[in-house]
C-alpha positions as CSV (number, residue, x, y, z in Angstrom):
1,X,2.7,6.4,-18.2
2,X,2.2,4.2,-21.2
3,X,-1.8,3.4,-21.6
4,X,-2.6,-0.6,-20.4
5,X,-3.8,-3.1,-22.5
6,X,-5.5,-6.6,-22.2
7,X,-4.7,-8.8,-25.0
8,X,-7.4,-12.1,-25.0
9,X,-7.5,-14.9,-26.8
10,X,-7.2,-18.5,-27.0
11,X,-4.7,-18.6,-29.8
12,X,-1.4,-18.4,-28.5
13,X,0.3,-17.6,-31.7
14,X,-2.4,-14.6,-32.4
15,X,-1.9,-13.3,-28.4
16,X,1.8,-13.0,-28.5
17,X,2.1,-11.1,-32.0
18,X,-0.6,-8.5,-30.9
19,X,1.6,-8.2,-27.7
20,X,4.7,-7.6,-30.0
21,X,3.0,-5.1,-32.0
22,X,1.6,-3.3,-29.0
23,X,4.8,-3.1,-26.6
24,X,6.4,-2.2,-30.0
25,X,4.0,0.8,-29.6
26,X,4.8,1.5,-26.3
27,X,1.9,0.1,-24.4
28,X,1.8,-1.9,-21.3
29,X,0.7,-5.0,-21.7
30,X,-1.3,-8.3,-20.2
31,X,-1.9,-11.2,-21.8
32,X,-4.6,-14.0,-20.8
33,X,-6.7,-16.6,-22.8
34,X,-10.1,-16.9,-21.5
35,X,-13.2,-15.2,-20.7
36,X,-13.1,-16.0,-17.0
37,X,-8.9,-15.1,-16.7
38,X,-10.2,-12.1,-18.8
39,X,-13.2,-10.8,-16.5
40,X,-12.0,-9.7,-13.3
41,X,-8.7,-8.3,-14.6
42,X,-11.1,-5.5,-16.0
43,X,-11.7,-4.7,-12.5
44,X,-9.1,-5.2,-10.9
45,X,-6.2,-3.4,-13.2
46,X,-8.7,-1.1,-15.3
47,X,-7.1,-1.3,-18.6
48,X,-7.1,1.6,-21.1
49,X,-7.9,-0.7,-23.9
50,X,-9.1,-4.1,-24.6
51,X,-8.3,-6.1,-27.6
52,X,-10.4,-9.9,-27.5
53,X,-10.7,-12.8,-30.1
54,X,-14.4,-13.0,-31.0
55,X,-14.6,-16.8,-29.9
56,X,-13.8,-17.4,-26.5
57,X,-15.4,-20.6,-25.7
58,X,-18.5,-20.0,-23.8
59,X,-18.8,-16.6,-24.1
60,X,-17.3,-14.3,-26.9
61,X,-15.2,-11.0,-26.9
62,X,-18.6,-8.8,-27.2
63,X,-19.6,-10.3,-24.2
64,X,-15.8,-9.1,-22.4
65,X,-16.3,-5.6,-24.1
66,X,-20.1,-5.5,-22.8
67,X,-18.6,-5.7,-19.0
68,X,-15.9,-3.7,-19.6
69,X,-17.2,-0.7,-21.1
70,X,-19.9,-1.1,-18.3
71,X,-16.9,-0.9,-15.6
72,X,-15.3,1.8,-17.5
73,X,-16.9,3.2,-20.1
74,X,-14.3,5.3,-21.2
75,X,-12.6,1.4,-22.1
76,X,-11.8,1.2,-26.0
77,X,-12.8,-1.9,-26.8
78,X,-11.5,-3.7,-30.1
79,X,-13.1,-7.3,-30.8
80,X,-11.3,-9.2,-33.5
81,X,-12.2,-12.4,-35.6
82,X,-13.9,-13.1,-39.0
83,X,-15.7,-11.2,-41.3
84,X,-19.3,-11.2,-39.5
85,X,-21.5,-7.7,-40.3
86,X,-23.8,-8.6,-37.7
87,X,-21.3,-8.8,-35.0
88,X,-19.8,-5.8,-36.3
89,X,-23.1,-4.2,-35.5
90,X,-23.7,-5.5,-32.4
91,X,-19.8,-4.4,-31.4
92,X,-21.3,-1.0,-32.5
93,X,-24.2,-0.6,-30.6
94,X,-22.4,-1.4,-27.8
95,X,-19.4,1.0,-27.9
96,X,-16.8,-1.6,-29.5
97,X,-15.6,-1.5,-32.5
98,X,-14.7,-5.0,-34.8
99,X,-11.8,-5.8,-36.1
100,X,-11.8,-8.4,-39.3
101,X,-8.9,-11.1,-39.4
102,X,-6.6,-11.3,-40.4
103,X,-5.6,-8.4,-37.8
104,X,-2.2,-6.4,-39.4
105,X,-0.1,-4.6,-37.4
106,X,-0.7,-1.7,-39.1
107,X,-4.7,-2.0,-39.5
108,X,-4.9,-2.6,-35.7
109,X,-2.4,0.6,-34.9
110,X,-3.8,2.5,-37.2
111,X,-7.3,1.8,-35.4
112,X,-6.4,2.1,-31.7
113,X,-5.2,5.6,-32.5
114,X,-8.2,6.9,-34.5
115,X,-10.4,5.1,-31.0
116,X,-8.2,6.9,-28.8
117,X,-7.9,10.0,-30.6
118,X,-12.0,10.0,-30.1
119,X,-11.7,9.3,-26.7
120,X,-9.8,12.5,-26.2
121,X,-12.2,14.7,-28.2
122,X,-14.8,13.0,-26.0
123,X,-13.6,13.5,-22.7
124,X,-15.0,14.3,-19.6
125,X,-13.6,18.2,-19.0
126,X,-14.1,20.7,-22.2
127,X,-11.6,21.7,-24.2
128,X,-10.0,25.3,-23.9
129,X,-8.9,27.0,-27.7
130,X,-5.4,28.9,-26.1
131,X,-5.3,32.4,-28.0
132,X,-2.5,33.7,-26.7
133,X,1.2,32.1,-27.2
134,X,1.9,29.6,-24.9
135,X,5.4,27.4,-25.3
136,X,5.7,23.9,-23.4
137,X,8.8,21.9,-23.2
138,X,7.7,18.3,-24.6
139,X,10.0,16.4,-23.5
140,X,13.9,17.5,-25.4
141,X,11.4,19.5,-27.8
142,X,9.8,22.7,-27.5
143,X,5.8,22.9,-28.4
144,X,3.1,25.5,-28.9
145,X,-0.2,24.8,-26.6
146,X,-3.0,24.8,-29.2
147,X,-5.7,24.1,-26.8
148,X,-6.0,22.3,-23.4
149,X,-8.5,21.0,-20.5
150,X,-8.2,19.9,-17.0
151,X,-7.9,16.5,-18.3
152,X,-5.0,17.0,-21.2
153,X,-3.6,19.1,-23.9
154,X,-2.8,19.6,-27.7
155,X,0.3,20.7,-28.8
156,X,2.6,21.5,-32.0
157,X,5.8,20.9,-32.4
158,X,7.3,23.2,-35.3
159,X,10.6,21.3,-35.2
160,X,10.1,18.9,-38.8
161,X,13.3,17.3,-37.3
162,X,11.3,16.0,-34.2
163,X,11.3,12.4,-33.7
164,X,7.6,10.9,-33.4
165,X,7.0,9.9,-30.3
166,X,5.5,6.6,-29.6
167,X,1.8,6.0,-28.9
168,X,0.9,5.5,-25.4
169,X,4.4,7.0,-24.2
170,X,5.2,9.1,-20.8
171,X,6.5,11.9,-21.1
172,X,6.7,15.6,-19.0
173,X,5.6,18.6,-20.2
174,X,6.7,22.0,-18.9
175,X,5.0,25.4,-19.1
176,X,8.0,27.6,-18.2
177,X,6.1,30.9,-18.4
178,X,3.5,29.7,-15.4
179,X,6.2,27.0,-13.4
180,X,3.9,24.2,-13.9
181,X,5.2,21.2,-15.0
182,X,3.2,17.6,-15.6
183,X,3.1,14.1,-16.2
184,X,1.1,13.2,-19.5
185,X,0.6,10.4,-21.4
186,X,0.5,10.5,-25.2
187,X,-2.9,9.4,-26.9
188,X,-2.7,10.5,-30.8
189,X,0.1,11.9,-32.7
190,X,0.2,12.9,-36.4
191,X,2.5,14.8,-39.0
192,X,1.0,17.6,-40.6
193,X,2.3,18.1,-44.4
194,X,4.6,20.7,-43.0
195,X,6.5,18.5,-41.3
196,X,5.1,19.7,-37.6
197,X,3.8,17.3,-35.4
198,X,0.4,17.6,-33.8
199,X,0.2,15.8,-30.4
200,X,-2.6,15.0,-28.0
201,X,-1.8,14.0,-24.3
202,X,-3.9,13.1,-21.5
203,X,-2.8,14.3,-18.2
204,X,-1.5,11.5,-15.6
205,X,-2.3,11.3,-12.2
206,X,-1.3,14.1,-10.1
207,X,-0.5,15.7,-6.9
208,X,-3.4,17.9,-5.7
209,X,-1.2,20.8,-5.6
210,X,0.0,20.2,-9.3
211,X,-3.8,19.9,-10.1
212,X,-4.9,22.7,-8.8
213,X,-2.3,24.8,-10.3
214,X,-2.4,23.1,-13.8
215,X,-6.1,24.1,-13.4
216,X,-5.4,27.5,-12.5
217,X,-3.3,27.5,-16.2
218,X,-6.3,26.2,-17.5
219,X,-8.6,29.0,-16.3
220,X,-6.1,31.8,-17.3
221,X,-5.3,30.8,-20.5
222,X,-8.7,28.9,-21.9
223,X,-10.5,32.1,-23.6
224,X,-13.2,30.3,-25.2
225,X,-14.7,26.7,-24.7
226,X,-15.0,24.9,-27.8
């Protein structure tokens, strides 16, 4: 499951490249240009991230971010549009973070991982440290559980030869040892200076006999809460 975001702004030039860049990263994707298309889309398709032009008429993208994050508060919210430090607080103070034009590719990548990456080490159910040696099949690749949750896991993947996966992508993890496979959706990724890739996941929807077994993992295996 790739993660969902809304893409809003009035600039139609501005709305399609961010879409580029972000289905280039593997997101899903909706596109609209006004505060009022905008609004009830965060209710009705409850995105995983929002990213808003600052000016949007009436209203502005703070305002969009303001509803959102009080639908979903879990919703990373990036508002984008000129250099403005009081904005930027206000975005702040409110759970959003600003972007400043002009918005790169890279700078707006770069910061929808570091917000998502937050959002995992924020989540609802604690994180587990895994002592022993548990092995997961990531996808083609084989992986070492570092720590895990109810709600997702961290793994390594020793191979320096791994491709990097791509943010926001689906992909099924296996835990041969316990026959427990699930559905997970990557959040962060980085390369450590060794080579080995350190990936986060967030667990997707599942059956509530594959929850309550991937729980039961969790419970065996998570010796100490951190």
């Amino acid at each position: 499951m790739a993660g969902k975001v809304l893409i809003v702004s009035p600039n139609t030039e501005s709305r399609n490249l961010m879409e580029r860049w972000l289905r280039r990263a593997g997101f899903d994707t909706e596109c609209v240009s006004t505060f009022e298309a905008a609004r009830p889309r965060l209710t009705a398709t409850t995105p995983d991230v929002l990213v808003s032009a600052v000016q949007l008429g009436e209203f502005n993208g703070l305002h969009l971010a303001i509803v959102g994050r009080d639908r979903r508060p879990a919703l990373v919210a990036i508002v984008v549009g000129p250099p403005d430090a009081v904005l930027a607080r206000e975005a702040a103070q409110h759970g959003a973070t600003y972007l400043n034009e002009p918005a790169t590719e890279e700078g707006l990548l770069s910061r929808l991982t570091t917000l998502l990456h937050e959002v995992g080490r924020h989540r609802r159910w604690p994180r587990k440290h895994v002592a022993e040696q548990v092995t997961a099949e990531w996808g083609e690749a084989s992986a070492r559980v570092v720590d895990l949750s109810y709600g997702g896991l961290r793994l390594e993947v020793a191979d320096a030869g791994a491709k990097t996966p791509t943010l926001g992508s689906g992909v099924r993890v296996s835990l041969p040892d316990y026959g427990v496979s699930i559905d997970a959706a990557l959040v962060w990724v980085e390369r450590a200076p060794s080579g080995h890739l350190h990936c986060g996941a967030a667990v997707d929807r599942l059956s509530p006999a594959v929850t309550t077994a991937w729980r039961q993992v969790v419970d065996r295996v998570g010796l100490s809460v951190q």
